[in-house]
C-alpha positions as CSV (number, residue, x, y, z in Angstrom):
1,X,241.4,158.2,115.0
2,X,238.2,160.4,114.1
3,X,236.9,160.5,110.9
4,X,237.9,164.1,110.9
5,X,242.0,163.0,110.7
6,X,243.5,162.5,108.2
7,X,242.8,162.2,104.6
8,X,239.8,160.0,104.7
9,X,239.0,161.7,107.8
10,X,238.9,165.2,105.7
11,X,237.2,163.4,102.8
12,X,234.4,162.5,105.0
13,X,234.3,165.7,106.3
14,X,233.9,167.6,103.4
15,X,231.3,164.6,102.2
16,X,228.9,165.5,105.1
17,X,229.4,169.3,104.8
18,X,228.7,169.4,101.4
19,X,225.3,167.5,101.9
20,X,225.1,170.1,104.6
21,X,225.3,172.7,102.0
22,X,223.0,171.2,99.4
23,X,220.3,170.5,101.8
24,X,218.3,173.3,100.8
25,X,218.3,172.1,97.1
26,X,217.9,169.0,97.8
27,X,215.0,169.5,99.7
28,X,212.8,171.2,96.9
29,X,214.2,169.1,94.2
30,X,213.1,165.8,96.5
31,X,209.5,167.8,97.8
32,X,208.8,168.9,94.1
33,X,209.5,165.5,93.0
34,X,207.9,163.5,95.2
35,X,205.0,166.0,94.9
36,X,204.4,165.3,91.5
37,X,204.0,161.3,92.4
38,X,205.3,158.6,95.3
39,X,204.6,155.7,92.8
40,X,202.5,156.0,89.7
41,X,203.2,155.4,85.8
42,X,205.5,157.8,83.8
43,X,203.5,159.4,81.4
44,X,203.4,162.3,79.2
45,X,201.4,164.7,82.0
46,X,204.1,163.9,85.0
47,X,207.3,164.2,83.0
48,X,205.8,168.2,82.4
49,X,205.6,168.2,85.3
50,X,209.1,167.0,86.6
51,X,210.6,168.9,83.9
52,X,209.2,172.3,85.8
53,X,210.2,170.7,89.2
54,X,213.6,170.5,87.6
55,X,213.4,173.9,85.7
56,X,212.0,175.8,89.4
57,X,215.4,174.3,90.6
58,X,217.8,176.3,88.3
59,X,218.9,173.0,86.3
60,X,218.0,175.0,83.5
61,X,215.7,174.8,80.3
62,X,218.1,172.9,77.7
63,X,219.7,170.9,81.0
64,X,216.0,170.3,82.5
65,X,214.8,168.7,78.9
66,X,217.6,166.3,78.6
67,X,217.0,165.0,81.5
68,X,213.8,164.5,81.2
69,X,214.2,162.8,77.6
70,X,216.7,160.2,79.2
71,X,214.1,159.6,81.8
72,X,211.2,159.3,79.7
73,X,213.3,157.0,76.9
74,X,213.8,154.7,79.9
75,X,210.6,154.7,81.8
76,X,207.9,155.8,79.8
77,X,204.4,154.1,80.0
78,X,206.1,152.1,83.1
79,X,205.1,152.6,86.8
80,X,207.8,154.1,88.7
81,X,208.5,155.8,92.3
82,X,210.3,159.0,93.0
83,X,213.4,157.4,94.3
84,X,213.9,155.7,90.6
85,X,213.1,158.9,89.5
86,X,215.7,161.1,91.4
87,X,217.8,158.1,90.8
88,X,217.5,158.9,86.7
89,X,218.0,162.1,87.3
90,X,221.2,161.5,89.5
91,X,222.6,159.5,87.1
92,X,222.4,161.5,84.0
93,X,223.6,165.0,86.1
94,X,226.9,162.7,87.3
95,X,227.6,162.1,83.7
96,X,227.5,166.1,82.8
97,X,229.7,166.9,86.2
98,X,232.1,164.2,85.7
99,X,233.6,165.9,82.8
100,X,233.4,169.4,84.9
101,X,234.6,168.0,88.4
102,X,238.5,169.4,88.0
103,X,240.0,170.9,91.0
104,X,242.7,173.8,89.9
105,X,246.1,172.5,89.5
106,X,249.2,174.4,89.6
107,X,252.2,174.1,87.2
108,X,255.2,172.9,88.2
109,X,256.6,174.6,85.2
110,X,255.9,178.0,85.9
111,X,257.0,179.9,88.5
112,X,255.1,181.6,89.5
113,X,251.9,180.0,88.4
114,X,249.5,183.2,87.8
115,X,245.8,182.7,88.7
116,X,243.7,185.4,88.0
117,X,240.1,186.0,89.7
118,X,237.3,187.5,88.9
119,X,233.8,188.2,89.4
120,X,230.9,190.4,90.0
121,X,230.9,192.3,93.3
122,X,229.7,189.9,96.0
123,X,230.2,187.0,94.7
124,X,233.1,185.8,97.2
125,X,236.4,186.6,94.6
126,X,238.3,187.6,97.5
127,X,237.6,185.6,100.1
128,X,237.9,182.4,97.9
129,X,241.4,183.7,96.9
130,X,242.6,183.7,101.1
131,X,241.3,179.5,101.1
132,X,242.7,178.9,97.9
133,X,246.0,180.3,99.3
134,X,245.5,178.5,102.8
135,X,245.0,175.1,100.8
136,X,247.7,175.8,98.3
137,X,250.0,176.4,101.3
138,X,248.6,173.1,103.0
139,X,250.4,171.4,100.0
140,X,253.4,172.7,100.5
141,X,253.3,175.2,97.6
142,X,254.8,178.4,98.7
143,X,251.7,181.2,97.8
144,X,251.7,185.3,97.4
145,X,248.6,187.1,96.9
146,X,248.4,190.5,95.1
147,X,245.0,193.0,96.1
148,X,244.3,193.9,92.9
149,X,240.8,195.4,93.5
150,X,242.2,198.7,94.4
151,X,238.7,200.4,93.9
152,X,237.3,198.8,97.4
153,X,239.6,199.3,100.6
154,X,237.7,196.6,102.6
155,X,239.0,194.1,99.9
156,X,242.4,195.2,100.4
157,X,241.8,194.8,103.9
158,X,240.3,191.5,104.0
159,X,242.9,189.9,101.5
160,X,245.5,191.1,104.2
161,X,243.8,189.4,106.9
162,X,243.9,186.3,105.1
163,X,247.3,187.0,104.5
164,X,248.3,187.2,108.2
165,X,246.1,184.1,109.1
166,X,247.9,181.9,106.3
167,X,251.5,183.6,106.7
168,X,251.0,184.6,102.9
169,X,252.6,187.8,101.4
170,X,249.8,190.0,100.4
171,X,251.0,192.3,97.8
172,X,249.0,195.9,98.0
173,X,249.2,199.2,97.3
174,X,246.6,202.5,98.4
175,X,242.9,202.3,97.5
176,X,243.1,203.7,94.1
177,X,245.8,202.3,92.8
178,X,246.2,201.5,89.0
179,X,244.8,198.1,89.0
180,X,247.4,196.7,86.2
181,X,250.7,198.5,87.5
182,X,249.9,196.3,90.5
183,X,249.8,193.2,89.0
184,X,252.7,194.5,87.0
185,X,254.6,194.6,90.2
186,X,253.5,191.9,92.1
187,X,254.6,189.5,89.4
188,X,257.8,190.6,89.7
189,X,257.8,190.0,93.6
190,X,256.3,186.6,93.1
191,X,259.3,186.1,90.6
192,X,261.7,187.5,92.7
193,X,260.7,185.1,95.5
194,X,260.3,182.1,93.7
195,X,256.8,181.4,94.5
196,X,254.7,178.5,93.2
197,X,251.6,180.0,92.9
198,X,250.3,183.8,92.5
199,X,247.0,184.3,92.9
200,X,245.5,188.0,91.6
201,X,242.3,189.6,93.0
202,X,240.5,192.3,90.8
203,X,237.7,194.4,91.2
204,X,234.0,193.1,91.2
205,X,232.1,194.3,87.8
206,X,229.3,194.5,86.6
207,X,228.7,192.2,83.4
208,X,227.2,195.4,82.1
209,X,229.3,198.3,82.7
210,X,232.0,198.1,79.3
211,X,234.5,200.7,81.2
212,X,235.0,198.3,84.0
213,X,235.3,195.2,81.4
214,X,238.1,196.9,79.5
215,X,240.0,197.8,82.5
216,X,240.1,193.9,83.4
217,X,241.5,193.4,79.6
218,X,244.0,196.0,80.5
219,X,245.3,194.3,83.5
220,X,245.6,191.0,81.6
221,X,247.5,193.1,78.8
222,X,249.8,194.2,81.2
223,X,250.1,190.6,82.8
224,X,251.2,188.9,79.6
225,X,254.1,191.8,79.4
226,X,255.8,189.8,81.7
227,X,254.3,186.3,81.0
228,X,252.8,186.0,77.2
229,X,251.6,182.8,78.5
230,X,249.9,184.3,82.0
231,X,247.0,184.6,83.5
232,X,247.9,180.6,83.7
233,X,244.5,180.1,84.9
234,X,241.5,183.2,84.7
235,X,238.7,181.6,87.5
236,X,235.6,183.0,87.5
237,X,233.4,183.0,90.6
238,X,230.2,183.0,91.0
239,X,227.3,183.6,93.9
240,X,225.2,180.6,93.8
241,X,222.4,182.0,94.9
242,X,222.2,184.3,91.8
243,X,220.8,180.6,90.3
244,X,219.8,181.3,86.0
245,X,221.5,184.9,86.3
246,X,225.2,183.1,86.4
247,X,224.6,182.1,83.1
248,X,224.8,185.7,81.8
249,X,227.6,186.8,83.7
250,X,229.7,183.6,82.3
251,X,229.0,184.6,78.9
252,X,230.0,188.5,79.6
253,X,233.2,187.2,81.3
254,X,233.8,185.2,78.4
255,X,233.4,187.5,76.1
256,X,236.3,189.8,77.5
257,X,238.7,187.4,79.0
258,X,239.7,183.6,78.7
259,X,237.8,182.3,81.3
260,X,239.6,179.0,82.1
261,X,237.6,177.4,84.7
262,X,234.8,178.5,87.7
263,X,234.5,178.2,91.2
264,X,230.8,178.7,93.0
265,X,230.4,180.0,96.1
266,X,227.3,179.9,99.1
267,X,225.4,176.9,98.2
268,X,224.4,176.6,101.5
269,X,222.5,179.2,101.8
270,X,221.1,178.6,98.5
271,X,217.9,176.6,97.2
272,X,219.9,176.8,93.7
273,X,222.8,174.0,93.8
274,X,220.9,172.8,90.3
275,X,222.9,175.9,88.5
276,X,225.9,174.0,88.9
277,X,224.5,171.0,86.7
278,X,223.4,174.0,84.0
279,X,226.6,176.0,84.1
280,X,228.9,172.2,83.4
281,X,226.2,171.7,81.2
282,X,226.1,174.6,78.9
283,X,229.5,176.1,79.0
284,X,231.8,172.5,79.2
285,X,234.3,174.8,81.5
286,X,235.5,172.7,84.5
287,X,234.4,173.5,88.3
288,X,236.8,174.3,90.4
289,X,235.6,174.2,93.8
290,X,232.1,174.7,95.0
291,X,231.8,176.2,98.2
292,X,229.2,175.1,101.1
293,X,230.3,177.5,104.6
294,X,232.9,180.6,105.8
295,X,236.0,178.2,106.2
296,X,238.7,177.4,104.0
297,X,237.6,173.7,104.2
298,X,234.4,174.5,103.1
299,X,235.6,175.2,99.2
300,X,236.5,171.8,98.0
301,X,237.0,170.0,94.4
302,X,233.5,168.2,94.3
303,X,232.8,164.3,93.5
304,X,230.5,164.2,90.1
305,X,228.5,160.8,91.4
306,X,228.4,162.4,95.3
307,X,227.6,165.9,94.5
308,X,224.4,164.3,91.8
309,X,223.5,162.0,94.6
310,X,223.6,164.4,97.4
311,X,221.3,166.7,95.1
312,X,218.8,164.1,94.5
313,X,218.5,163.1,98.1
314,X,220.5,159.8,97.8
315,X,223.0,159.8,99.7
């Protein structure tokens, strides 16, 4: 048997892809590091230093400085190389993930479990809905999907193609569409077929534009009609290579809806994968998935001690 079969096959998989997909940041984190010094002693001159090497990599200001305190209450005044170094630094950024590192779990309880996404346009909402589905469905869980961004027809279009490759119900209506009624109506098909899992797509918005904001409040209103306890989960995802601009659209989603937990998309084409450490950081919501490639195996639950590793060159 390869070590593509079965589960430790697909665990292995999913190990090397995701180093795959963090290459890039690993790269400058490792270059910017090991620029600053191979072996030398830890003083007050090279932890600046680090700290904008960790800064430049979108771990953030407030994420970037603990680090660096940690680093410096351990290794101060003492020589050091930049493998003990990124080995700090992986150390400390596994302890902020750990408590982050959730993958989303569906309720047995409700049926259907309602999972709402959303997002700014182009950040990969609705193509992470079609492998959420296709994994869901991999467990067994029977899945409907509802195209609730009525404003864009090629989302409509591309949920249904995801629809037809996972042999999930894609519930739609004409480009245009009241965004709520829909979601309205597809609950009552999910209920009506006793699925396990619904999963809602909605329009990409700007964190900026109030009209499109309120309209999302709307369609959650209009979800807890049927459900006062729906959207079960409300995942926000985000574009990874946005790097310190996530921050802002987490705290506009946040503001208008109960954002429950995120999922971060194209870290592979991405010198950013520090954001992730800042976001688990800063806003103590879990992480989903993080996603490293186009397939549905490519958005996967992520390992706290791997994923810090894998940042800092270790693995």
């Amino acid at each position: 048997m390869s070590d593509e079969q079965g589960e430790g096959g697909e665990r292995k998989g999913w190990f090397r892809r995701l180093k795959d997909g963090l290459a890039k940041s690993s790269s400058k984190l490792v270059g910017g590091i090991s620029g600053v010094f191979t072996t030398k002693r830890l003083d007050d001159a090279s932890l600046e230093e680090l700290e904008d090497v960790l800064i430049t990599a979108d771990l953030g200001i407030e994420t970037s400085a603990r680090l660096i305190a940690s680093l410096s209450k351990a290794k101060f005044g003492k020589d050091v190389t930049d493998e003990e170094v990124r080995t700090s630094f992986a150390e400390d950024i596994a302890e902020i993930l750990r408590p982050a590192a959730k993958p989303l779990d569906v309720a047995t309880d409700k049926k259907p479990h309602i999972v709402l996404m959303v997002g700014v346009n182009g950040s990969g909402k609705t193509t992470t809905i079609g492998k959420l589905a296709k994994q869901f469905k991999d467990r067994g869980l029977s899945v409907m999907m509802a195209a609730g961004d009525t404003f864009r027809a090629a989302a409509i279009e591309q949920l249904q193609v995801w629809g037809e490759r996972t042999g999930t119900p894609v519930i739609a209506k004409a480009q245009g569409s009241d965004a709520a009624a829909l979601a309205f109506d597809a609950i009552n098909e999910a209920k009506a077929a006793g699925a396990d899992v619904l999963l809602i797509d909605t329009a990409g918005r700007l964190q900026n534009r109030a009209e499109l904001m309120e309209e999302l409040a709307k369609v959650i209103r209009v979800i807890r009609k049927q459900d006062e306890t729906a959207p079960h989960d409300c995942v926000l995802v985000l574009d990874g290579t946005v790097g310190q601009n996530a921050h802002n659209q987490v705290k506009a989603f946040k503001e208008m809806v109960a954002v429950s937990g995120l999922v971060i998309t194209k870290l592979d084409g991405s010198t950013r994968g520090g954001v992730v450490v800042a976001l688990a950081d800063q806003f103590e919501l879990p992480v989903h998935a993080v996603g490293v490639g186009e397939s549905a195996e490519d958005l996967q639950p992520f390992d706290a001690d791997r994923f810090a590793r894998d940042l800092m060159g270790l693995n």
